[in-house]
Backbone bond lengths (Angstrom), bond angles and torsions (degrees), N, CA, C in turn:
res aa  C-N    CA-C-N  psi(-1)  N-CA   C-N-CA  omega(-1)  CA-C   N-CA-C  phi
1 X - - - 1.453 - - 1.515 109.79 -
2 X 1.435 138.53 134.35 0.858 138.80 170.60 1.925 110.06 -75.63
3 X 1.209 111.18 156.27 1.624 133.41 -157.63 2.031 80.43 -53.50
4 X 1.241 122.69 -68.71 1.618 102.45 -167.21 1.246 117.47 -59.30
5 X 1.307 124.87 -20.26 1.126 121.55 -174.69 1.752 112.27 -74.40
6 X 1.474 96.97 -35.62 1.607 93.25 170.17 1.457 126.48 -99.11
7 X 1.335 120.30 22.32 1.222 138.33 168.39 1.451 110.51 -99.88
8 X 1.547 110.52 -34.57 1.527 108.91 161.88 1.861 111.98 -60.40
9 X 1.272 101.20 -62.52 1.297 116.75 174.64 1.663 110.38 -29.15
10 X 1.469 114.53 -67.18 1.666 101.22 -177.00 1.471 114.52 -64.27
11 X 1.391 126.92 -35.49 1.161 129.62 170.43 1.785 110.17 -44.08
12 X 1.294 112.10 -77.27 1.351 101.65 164.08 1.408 143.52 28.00
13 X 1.947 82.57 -99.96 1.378 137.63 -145.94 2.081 79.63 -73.49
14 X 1.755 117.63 -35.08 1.240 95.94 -175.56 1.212 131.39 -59.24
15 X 1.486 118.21 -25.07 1.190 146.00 172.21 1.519 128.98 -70.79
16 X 1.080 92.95 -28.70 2.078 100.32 165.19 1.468 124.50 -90.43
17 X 0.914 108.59 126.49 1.351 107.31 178.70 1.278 114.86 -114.36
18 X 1.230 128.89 120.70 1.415 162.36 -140.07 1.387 118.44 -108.76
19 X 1.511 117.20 74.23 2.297 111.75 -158.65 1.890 77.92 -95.40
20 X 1.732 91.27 130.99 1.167 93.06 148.26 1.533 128.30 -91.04
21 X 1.512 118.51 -170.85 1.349 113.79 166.12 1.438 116.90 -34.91
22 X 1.773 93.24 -63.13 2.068 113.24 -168.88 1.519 104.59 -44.95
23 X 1.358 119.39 -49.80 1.178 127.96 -151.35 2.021 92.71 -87.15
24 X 0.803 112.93 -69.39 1.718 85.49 170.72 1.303 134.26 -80.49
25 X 1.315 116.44 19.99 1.344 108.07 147.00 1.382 133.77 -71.79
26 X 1.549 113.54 -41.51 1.515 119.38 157.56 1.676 112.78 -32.18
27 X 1.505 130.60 -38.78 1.319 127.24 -165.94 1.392 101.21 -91.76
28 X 1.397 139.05 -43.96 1.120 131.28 -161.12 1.648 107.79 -111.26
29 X 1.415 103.28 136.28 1.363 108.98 149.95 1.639 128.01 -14.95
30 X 1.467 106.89 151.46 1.633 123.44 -153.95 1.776 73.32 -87.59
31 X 1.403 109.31 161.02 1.436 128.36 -163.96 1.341 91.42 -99.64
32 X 1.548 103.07 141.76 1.582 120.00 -179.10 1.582 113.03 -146.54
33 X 1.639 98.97 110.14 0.600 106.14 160.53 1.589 158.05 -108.60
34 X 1.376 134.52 128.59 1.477 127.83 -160.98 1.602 106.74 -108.62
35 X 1.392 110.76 146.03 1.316 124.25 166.31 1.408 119.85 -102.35
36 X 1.376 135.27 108.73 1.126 124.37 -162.26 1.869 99.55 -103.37
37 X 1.139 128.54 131.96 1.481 105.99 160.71 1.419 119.87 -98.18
38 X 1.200 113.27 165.50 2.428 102.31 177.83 1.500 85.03 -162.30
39 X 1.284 100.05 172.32 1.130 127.52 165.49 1.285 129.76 -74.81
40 X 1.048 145.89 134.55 1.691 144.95 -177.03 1.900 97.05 -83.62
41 X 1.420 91.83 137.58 1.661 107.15 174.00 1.487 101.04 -61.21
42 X 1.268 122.46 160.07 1.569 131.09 155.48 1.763 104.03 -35.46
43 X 1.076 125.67 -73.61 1.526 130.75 -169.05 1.786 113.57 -51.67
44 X 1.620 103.49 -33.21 1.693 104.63 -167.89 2.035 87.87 -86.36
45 X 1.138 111.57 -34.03 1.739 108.20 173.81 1.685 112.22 -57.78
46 X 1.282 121.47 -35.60 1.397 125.60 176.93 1.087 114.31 -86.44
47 X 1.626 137.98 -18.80 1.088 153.51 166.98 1.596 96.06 -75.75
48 X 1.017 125.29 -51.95 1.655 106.56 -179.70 0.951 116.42 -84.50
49 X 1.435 136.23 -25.08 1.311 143.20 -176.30 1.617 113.36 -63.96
50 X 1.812 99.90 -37.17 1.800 105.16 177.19 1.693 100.89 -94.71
51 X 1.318 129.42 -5.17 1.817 114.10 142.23 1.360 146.50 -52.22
52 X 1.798 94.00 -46.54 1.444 107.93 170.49 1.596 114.68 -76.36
53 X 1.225 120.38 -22.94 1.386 122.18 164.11 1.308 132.40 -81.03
54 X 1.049 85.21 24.15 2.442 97.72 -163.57 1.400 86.27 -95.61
55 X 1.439 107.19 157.79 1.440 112.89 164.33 1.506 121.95 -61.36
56 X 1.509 103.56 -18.90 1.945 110.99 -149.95 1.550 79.42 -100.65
57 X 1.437 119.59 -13.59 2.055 98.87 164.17 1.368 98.44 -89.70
58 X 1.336 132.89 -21.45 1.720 113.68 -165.94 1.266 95.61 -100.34
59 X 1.436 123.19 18.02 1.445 126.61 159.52 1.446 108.52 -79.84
60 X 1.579 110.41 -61.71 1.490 114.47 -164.46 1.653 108.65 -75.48
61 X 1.673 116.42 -20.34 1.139 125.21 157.68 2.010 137.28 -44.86
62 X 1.198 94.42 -21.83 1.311 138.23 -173.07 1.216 132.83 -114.46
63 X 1.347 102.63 0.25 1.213 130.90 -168.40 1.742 116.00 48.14
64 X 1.030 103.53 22.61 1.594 90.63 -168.60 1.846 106.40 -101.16
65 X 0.906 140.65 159.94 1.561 141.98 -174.68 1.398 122.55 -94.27
């Protein structure tokens, strides 16, 4: 980096504030997670049904790219 570029940079950097994981985990609630199962509408069943039948899944099916 040339000298303005990292003089912009510390200037910045005073202004951002940076939460890591550690640091907001103390604030928020323990993670919860739910699995819901449902049914697919008529349209999201035909929508997946013409994915798995595409060439570009019996590509990755096939391992090929």
């Amino acid at each position: 980096m040339t000298e303005i570029q990292q003089n912009m940079s510390s200037i910045v950097n005073d202004f951002i504030l940076r939460r890591i994981n550690t640091l907001n985990a103390e604030h928020l609630p323990p993670k919860l997670v739910q699995v819901v199962c449902c049914n697919l509408t008529e349209i999201q069943q035909n929508m997946y049904q013409h994915l798995c039948n595409s060439k570009a899944m019996q590509h990755v099916l096939d391992g090929k790219q």
